[in-house]
N, CA, C and O atoms as a GROMACS GRO file, in nm:
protein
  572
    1UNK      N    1 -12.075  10.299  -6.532
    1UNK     CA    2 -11.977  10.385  -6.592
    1UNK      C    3 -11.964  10.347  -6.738
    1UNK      O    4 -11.991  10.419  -6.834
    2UNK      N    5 -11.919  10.226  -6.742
    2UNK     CA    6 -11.894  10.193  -6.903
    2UNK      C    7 -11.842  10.082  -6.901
    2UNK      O    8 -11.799  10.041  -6.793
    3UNK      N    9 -11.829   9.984  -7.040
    3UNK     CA   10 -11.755   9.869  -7.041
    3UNK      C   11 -11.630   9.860  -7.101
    3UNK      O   12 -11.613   9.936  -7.197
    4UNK      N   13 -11.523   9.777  -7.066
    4UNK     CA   14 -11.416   9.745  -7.111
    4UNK      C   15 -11.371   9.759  -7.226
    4UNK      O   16 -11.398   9.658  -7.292
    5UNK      N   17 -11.314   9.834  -7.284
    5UNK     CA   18 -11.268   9.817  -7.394
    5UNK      C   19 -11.194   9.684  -7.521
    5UNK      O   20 -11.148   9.572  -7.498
    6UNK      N   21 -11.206   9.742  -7.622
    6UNK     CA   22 -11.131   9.592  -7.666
    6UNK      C   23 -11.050   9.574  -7.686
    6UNK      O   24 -10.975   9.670  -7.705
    7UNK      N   25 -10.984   9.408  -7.703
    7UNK     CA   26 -10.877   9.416  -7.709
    7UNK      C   27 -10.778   9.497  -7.799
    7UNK      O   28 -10.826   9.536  -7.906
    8UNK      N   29 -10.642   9.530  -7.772
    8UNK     CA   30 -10.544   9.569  -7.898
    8UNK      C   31 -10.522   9.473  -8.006
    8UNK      O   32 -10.521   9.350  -7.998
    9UNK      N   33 -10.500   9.567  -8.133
    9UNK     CA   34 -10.496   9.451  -8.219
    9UNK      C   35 -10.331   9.483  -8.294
    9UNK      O   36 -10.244   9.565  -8.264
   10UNK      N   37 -10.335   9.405  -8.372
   10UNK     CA   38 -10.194   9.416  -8.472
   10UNK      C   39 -10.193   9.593  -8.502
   10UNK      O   40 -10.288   9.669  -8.514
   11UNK      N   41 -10.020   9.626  -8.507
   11UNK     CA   42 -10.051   9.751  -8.533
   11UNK      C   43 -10.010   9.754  -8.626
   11UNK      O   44 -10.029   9.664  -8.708
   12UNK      N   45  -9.935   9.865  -8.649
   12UNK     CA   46  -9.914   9.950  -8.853
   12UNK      C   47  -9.776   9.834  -8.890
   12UNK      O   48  -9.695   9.793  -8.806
   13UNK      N   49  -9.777   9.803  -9.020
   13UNK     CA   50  -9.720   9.680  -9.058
   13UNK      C   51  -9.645   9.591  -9.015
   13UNK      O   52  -9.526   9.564  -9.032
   14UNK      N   53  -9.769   9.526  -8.928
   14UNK     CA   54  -9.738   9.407  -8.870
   14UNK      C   55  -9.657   9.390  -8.730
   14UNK      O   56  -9.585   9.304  -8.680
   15UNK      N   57  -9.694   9.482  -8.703
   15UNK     CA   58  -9.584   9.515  -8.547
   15UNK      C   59  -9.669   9.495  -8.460
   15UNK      O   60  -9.774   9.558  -8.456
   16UNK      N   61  -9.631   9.393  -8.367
   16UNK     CA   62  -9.744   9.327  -8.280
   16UNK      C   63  -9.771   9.447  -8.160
   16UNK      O   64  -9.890   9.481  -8.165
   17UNK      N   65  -9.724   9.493  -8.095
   17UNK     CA   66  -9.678   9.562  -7.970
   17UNK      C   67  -9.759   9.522  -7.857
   17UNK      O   68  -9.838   9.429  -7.871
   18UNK      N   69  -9.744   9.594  -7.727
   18UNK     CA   70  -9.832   9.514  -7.662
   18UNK      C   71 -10.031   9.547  -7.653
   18UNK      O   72 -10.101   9.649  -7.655
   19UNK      N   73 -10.056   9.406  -7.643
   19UNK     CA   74 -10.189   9.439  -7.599
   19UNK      C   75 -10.248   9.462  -7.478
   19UNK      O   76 -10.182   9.470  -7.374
   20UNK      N   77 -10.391   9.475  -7.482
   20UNK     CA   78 -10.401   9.529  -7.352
   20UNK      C   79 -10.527   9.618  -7.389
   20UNK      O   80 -10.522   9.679  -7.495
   21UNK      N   81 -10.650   9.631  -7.300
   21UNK     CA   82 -10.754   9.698  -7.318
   21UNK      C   83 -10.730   9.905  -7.305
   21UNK      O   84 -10.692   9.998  -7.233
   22UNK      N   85 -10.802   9.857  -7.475
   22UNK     CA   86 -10.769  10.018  -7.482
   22UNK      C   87 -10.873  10.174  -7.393
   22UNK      O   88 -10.880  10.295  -7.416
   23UNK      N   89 -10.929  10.092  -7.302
   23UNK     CA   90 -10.990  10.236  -7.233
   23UNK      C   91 -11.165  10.153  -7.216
   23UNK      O   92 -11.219  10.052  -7.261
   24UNK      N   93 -11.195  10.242  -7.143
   24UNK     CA   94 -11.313  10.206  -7.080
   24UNK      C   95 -11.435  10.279  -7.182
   24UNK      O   96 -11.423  10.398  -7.210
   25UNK      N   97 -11.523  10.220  -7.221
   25UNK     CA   98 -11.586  10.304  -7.325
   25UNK      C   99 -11.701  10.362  -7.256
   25UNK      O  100 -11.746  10.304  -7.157
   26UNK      N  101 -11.765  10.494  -7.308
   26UNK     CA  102 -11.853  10.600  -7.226
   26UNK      C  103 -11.967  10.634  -7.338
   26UNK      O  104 -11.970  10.582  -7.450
   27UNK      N  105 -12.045  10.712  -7.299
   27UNK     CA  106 -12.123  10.708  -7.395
   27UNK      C  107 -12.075  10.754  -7.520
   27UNK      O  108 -11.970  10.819  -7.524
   28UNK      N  109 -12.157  10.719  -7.653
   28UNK     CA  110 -12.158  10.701  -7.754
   28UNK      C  111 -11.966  10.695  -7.783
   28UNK      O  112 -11.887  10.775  -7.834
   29UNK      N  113 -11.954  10.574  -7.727
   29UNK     CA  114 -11.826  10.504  -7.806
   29UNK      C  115 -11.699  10.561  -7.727
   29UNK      O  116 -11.587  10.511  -7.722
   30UNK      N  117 -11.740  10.671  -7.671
   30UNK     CA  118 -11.626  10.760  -7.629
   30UNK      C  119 -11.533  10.716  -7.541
   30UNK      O  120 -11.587  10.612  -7.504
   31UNK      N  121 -11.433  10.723  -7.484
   31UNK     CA  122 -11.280  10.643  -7.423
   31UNK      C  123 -11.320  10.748  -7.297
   31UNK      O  124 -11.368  10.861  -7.306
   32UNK      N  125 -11.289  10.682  -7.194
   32UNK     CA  126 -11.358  10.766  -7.056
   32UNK      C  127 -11.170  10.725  -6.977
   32UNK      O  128 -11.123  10.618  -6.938
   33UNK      N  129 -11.103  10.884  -6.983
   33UNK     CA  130 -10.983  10.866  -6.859
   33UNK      C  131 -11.017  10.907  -6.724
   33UNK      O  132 -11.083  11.007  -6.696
   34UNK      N  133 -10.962  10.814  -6.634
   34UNK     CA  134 -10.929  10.843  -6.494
   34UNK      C  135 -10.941  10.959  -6.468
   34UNK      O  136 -10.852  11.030  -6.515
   35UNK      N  137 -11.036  11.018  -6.398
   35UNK     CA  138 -10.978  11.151  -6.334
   35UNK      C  139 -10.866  11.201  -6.258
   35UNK      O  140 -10.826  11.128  -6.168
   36UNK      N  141 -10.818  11.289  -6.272
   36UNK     CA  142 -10.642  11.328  -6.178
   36UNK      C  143 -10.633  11.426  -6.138
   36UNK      O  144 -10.634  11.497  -6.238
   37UNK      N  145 -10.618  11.520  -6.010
   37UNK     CA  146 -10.652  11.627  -6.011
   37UNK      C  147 -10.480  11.649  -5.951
   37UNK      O  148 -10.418  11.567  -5.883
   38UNK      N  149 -10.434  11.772  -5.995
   38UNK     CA  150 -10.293  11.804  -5.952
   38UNK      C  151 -10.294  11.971  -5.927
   38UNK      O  152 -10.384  12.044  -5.969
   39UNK      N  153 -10.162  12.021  -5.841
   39UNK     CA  154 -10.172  12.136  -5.749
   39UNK      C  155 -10.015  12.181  -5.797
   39UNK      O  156  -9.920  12.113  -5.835
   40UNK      N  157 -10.032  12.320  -5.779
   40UNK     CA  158  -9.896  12.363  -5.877
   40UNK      C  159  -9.933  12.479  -5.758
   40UNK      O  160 -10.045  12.512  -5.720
   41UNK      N  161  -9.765  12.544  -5.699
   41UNK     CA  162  -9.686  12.431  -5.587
   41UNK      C  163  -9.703  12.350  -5.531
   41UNK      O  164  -9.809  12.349  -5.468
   42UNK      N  165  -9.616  12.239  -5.520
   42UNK     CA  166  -9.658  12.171  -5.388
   42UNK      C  167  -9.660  12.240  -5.282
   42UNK      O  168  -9.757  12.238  -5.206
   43UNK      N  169  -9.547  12.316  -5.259
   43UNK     CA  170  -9.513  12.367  -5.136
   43UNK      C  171  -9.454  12.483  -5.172
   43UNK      O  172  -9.383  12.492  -5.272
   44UNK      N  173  -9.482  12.585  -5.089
   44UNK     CA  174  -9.432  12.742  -5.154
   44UNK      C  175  -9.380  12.772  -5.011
   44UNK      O  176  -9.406  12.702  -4.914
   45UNK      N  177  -9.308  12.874  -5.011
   45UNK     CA  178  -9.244  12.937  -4.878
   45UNK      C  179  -9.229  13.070  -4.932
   45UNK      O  180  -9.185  13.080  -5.046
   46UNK      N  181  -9.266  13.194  -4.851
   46UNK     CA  182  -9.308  13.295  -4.874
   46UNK      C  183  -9.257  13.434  -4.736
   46UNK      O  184  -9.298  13.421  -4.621
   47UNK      N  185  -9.196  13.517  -4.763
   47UNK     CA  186  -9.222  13.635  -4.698
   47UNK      C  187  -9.356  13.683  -4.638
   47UNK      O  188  -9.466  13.684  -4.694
   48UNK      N  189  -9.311  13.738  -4.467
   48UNK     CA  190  -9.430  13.785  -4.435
   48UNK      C  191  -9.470  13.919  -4.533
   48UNK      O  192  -9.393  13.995  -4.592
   49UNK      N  193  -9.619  13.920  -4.528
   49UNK     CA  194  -9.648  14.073  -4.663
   49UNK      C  195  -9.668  14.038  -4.789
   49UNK      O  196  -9.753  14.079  -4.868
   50UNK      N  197  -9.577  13.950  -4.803
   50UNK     CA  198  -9.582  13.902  -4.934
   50UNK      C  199  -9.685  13.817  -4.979
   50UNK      O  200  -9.720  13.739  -4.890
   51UNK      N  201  -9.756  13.801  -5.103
   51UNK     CA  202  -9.868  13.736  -5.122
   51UNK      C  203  -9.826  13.531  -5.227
   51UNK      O  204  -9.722  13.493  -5.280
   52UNK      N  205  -9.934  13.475  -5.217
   52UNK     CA  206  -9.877  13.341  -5.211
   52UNK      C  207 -10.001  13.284  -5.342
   52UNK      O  208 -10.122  13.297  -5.322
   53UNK      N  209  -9.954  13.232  -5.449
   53UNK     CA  210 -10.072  13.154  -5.514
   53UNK      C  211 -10.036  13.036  -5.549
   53UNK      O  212  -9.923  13.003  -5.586
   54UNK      N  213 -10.144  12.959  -5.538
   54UNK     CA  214 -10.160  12.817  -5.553
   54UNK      C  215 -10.251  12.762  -5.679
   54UNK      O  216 -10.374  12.768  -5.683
   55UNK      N  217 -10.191  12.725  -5.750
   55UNK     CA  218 -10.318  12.655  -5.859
   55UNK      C  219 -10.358  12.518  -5.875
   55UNK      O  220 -10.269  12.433  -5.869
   56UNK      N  221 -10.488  12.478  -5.895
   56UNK     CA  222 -10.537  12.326  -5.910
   56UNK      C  223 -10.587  12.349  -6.006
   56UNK      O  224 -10.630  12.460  -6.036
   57UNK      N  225 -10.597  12.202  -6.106
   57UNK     CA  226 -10.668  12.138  -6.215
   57UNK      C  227 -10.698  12.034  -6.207
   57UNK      O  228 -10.673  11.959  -6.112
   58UNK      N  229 -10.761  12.005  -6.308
   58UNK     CA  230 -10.852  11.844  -6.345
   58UNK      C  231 -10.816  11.780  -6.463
   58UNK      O  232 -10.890  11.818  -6.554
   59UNK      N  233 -10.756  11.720  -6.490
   59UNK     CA  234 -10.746  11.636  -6.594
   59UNK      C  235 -10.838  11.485  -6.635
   59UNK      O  236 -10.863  11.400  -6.550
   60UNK      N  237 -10.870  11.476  -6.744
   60UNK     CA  238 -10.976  11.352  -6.769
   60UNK      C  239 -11.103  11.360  -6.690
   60UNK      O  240 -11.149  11.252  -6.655
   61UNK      N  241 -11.168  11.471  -6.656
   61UNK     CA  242 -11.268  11.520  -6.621
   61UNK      C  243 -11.299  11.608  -6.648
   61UNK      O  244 -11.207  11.680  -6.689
   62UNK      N  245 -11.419  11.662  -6.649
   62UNK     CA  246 -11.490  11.853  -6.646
   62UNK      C  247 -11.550  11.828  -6.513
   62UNK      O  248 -11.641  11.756  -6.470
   63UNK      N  249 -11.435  11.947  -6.446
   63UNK     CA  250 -11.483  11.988  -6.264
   63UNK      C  251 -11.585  12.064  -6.287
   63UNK      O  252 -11.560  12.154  -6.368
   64UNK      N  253 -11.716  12.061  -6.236
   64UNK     CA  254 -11.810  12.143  -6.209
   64UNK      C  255 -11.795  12.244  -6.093
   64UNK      O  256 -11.853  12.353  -6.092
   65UNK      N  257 -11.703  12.195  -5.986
   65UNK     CA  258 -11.627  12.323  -5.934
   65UNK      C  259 -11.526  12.277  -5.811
   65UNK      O  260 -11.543  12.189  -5.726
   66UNK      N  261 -11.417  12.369  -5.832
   66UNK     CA  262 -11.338  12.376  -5.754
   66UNK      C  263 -11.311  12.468  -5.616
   66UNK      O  264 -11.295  12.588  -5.640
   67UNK      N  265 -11.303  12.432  -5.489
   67UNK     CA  266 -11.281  12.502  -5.352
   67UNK      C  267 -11.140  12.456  -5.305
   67UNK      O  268 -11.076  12.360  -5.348
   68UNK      N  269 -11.107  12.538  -5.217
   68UNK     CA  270 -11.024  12.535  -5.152
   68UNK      C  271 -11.060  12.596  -5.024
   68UNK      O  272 -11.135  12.690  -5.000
   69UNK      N  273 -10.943  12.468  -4.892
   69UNK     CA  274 -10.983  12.475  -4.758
   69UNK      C  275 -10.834  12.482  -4.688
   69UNK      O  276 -10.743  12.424  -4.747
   70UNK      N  277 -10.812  12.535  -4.593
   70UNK     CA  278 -10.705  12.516  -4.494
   70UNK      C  279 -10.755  12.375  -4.416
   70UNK      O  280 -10.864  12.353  -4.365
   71UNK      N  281 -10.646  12.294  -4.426
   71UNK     CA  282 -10.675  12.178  -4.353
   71UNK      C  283 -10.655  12.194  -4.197
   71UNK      O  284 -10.553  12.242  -4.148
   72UNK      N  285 -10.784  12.142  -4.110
   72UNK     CA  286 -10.804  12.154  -4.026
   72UNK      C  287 -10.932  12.253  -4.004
   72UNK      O  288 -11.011  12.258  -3.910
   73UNK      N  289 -10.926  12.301  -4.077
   73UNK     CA  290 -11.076  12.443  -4.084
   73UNK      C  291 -11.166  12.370  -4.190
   73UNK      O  292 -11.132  12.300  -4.285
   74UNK      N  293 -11.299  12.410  -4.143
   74UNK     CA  294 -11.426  12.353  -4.270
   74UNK      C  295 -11.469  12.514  -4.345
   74UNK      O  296 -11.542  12.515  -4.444
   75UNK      N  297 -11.425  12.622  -4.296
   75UNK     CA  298 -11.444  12.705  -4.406
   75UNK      C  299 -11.358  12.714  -4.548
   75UNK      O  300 -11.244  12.669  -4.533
   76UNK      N  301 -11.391  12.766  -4.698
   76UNK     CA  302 -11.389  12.726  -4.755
   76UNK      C  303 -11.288  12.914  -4.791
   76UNK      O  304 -11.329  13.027  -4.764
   77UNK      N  305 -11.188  12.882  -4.841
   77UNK     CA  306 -11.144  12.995  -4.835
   77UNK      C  307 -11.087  13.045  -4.992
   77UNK      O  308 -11.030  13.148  -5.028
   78UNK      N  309 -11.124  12.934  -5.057
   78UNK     CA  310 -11.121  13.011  -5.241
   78UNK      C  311 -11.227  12.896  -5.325
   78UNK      O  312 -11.233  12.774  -5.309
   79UNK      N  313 -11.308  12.985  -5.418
   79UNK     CA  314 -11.404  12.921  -5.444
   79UNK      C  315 -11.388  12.885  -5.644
   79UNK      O  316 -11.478  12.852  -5.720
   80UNK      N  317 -11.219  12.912  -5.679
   80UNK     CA  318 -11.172  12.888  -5.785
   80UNK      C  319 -11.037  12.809  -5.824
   80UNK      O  320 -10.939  12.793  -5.751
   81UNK      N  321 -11.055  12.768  -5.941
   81UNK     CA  322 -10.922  12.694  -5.965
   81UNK      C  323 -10.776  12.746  -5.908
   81UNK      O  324 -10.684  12.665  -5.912
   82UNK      N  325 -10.752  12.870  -5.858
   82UNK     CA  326 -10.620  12.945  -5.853
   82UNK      C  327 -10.687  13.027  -5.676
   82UNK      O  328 -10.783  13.100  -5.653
   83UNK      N  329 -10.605  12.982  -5.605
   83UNK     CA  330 -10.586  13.034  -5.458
   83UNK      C  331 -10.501  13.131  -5.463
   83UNK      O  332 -10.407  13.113  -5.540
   84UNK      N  333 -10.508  13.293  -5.366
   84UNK     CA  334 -10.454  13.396  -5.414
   84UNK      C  335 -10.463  13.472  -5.232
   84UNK      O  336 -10.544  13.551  -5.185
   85UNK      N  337 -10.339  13.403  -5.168
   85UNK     CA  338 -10.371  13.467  -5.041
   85UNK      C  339 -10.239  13.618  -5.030
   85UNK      O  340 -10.119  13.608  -5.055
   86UNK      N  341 -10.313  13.745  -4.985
   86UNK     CA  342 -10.232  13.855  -5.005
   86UNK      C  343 -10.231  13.861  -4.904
   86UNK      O  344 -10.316  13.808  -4.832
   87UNK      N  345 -10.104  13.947  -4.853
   87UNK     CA  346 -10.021  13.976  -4.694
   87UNK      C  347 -10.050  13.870  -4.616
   87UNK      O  348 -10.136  13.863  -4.528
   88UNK      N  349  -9.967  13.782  -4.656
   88UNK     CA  350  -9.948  13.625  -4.602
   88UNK      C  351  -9.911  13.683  -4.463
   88UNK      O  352  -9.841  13.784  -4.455
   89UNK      N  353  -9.956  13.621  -4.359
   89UNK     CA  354  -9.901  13.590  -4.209
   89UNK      C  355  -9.866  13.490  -4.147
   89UNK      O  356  -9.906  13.386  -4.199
   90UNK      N  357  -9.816  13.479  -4.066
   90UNK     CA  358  -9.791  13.345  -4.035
   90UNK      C  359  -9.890  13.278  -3.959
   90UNK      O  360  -9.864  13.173  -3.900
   91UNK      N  361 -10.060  13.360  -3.953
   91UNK     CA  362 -10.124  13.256  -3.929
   91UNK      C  363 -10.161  13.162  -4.034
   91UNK      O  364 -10.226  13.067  -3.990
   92UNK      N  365 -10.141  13.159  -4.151
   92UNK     CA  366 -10.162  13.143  -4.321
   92UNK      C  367 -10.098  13.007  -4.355
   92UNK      O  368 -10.136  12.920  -4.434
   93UNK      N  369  -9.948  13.017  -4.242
   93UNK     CA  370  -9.838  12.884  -4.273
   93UNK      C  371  -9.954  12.765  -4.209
   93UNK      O  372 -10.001  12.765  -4.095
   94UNK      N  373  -9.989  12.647  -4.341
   94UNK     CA  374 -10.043  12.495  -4.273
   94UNK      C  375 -10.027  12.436  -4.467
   94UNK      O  376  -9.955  12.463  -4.563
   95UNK      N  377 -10.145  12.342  -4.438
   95UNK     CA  378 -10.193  12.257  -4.588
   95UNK      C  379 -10.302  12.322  -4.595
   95UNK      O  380 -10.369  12.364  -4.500
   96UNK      N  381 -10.332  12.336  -4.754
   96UNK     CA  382 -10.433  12.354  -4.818
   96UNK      C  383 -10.462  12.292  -4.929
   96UNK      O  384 -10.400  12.291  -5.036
   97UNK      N  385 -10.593  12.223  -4.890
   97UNK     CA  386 -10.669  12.131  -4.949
   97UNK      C  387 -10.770  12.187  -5.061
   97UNK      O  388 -10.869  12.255  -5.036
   98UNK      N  389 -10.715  12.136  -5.224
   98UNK     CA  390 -10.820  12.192  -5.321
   98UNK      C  391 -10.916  12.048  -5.356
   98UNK      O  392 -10.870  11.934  -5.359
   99UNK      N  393 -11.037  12.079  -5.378
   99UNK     CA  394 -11.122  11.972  -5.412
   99UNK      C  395 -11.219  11.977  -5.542
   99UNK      O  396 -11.306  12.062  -5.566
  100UNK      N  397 -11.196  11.908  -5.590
  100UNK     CA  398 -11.254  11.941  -5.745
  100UNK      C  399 -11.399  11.828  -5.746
  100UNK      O  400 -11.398  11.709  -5.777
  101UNK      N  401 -11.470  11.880  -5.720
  101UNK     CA  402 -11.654  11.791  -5.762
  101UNK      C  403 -11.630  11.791  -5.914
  101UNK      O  404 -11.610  11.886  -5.989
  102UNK      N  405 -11.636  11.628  -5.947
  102UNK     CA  406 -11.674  11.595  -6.103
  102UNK      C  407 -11.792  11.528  -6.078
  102UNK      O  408 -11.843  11.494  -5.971
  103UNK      N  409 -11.830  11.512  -6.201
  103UNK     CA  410 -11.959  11.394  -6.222
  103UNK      C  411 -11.860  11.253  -6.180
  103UNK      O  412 -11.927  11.153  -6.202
  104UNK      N  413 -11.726  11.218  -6.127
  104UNK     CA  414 -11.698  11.090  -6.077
  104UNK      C  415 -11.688  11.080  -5.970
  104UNK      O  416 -11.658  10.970  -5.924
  105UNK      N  417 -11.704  11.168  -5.904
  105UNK     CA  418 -11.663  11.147  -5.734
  105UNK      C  419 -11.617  11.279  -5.710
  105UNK      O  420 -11.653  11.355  -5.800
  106UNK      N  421 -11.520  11.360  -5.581
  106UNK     CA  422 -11.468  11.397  -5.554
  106UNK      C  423 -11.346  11.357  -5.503
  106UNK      O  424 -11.331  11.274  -5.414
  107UNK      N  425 -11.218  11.450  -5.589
  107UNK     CA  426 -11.076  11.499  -5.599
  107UNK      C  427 -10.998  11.572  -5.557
  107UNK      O  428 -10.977  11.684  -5.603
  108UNK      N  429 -10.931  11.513  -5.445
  108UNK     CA  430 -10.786  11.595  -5.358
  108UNK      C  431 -10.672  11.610  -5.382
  108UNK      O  432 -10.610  11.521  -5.438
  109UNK      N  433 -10.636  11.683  -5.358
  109UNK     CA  434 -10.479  11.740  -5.375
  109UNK      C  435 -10.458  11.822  -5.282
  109UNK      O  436 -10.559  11.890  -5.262
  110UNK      N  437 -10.325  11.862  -5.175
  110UNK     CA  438 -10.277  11.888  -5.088
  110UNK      C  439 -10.161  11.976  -5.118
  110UNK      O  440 -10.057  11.919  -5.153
  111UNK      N  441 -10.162  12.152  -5.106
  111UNK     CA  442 -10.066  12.191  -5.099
  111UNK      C  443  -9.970  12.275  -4.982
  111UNK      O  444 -10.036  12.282  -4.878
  112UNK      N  445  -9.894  12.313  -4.973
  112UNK     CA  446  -9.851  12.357  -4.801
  112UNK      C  447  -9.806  12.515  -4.844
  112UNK      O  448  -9.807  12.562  -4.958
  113UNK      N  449  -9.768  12.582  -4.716
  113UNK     CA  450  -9.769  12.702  -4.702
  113UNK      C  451  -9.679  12.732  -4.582
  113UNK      O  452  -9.710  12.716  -4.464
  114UNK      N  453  -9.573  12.774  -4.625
  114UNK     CA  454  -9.480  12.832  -4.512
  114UNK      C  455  -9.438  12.943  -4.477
  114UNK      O  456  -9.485  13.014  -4.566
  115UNK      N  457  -9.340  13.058  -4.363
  115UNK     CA  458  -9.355  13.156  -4.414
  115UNK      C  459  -9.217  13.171  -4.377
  115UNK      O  460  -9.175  13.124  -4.271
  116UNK      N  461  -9.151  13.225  -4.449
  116UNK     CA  462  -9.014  13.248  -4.405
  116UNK      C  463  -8.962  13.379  -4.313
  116UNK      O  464  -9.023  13.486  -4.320
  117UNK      N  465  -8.839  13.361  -4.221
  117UNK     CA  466  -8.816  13.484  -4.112
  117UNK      C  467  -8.720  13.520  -4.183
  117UNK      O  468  -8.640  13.452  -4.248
  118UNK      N  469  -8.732  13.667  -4.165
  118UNK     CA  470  -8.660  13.750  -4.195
  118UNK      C  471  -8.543  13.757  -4.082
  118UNK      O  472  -8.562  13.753  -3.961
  119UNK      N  473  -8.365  13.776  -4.174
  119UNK     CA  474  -8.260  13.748  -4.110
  119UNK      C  475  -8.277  13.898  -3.963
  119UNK      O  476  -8.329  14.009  -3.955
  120UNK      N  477  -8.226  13.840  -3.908
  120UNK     CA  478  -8.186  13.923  -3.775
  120UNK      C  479  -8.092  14.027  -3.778
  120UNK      O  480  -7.973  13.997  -3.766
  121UNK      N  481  -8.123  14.133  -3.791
  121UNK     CA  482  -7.982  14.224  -3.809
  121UNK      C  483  -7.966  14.307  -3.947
  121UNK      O  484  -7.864  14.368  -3.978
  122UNK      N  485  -8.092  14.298  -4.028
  122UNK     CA  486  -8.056  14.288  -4.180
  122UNK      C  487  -8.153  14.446  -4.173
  122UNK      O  488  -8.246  14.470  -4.097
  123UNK      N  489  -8.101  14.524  -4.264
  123UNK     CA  490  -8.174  14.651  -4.286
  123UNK      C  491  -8.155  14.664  -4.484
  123UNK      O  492  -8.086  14.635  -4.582
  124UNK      N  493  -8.264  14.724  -4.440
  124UNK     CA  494  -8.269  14.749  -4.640
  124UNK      C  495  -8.246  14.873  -4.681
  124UNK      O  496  -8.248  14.900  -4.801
  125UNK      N  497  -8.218  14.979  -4.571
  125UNK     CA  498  -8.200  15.105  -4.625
  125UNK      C  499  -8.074  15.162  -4.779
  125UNK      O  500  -8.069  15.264  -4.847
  126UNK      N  501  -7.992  15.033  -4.776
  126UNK     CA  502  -7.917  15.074  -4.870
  126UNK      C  503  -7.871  14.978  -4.971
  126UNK      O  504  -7.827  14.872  -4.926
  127UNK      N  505  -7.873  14.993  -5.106
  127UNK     CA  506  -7.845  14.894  -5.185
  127UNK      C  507  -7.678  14.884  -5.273
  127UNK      O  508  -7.633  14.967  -5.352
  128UNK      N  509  -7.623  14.775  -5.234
  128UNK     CA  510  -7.496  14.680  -5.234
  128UNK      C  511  -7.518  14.662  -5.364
  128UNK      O  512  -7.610  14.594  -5.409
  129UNK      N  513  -7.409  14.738  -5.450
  129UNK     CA  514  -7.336  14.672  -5.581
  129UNK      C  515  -7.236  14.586  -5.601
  129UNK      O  516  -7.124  14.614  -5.558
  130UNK      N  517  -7.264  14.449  -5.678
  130UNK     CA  518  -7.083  14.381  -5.696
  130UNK      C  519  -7.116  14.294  -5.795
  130UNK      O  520  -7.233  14.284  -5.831
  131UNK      N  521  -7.008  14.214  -5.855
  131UNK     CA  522  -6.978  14.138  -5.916
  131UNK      C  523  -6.955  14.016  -5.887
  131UNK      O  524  -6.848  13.988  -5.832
  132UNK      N  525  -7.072  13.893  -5.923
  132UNK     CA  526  -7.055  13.742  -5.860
  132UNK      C  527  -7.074  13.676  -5.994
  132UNK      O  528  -7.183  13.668  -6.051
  133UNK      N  529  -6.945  13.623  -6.045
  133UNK     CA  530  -6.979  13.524  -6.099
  133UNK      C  531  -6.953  13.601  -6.243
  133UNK      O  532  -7.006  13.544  -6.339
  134UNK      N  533  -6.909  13.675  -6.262
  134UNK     CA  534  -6.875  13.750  -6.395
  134UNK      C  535  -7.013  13.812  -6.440
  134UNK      O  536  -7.035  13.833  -6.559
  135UNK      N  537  -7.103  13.841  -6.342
  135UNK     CA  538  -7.242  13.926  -6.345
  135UNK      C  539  -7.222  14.056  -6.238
  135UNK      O  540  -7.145  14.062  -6.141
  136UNK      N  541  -7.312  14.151  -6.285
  136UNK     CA  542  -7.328  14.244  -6.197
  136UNK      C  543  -7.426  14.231  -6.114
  136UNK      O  544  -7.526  14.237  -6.186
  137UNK      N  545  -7.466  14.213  -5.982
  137UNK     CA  546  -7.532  14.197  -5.877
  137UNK      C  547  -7.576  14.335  -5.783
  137UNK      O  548  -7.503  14.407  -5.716
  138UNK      N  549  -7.737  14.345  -5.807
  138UNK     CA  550  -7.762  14.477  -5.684
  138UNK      C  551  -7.848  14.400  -5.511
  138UNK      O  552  -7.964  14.372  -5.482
  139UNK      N  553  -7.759  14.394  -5.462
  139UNK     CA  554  -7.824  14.375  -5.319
  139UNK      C  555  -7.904  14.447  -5.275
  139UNK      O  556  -7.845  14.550  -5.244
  140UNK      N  557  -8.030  14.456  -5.248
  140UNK     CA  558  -8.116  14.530  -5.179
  140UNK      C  559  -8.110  14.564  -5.015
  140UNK      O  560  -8.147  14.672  -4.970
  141UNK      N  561  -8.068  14.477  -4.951
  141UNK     CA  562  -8.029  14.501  -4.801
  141UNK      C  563  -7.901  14.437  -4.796
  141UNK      O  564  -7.849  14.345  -4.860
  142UNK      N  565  -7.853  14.535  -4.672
  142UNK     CA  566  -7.707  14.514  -4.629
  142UNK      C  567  -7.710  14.451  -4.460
  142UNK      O  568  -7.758  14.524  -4.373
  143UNK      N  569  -7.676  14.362  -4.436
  143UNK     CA  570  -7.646  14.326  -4.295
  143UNK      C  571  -7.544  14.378  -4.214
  143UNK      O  572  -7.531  14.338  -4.098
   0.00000   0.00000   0.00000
């Protein structure tokens, strides 16, 4: 991979601060960071019908590519940075696993998927005007 960097030295007038090796060096001189891969939701909860997206990235790497899997299944069910499942069902509610292939290895991150029930009793045919909170409020369904 690369060798150790060197030590820290004195910084801007005379201010010791701490030392400590400044980064792992890569080719031609270059500072090589940790790869990190992170998932934006963690966890979403969603209406049935309603559609659900998930995004992953790479930081301190260039992913050569990113998938995504329902954990527990080996099919591969988005083959880009941003997961985009429409008319969510509740077979849909589990974890989903994005994996990012770098030139350092391969990178997980874990996001979940729930689906929320609709209240019992609740009809939408008519929409509820009022005032909460010194705002005007339109209810879409009335129970």
């Amino acid at each position: 991979m690369g060798r150790p960097g060197q030590k820290g030295s004195i910084g801007f007038k005379g201010n010791q601060g701490s030392k400590g090796f400044m980064g792992l060096q890569g080719p031609k001189g270059q500072c090589i960071v940790s790869p990190k891969i992170s998932v934006f939701p963690e966890s979403l909860e969603v209406f049935v019908k309603k559609s659900a997206t998930f995004h992953c990235w790479v930081q301190g790497a260039t992913s050569k590519k990113i998938t995504w899997r329902k954990l527990g299944d080996t099919a591969v069910v988005g083959g880009a940075a941003v997961l985009h499942i429409n008319h969510v069902q509740r077979s849909h509610v589990g974890s989903y696993i994005c994996t990012a292939y770098t030139g350092h290895g391969n990178l997980k991150a874990v996001s979940s998927l729930r689906v929320k029930a609709a209240g019992a009793g609740v009809s939408c045919d008519q929409i509820q005007k009022g005032y909460f909170g010194g705002h005007l409020m339109e209810l879409l369904c009335k129970s």
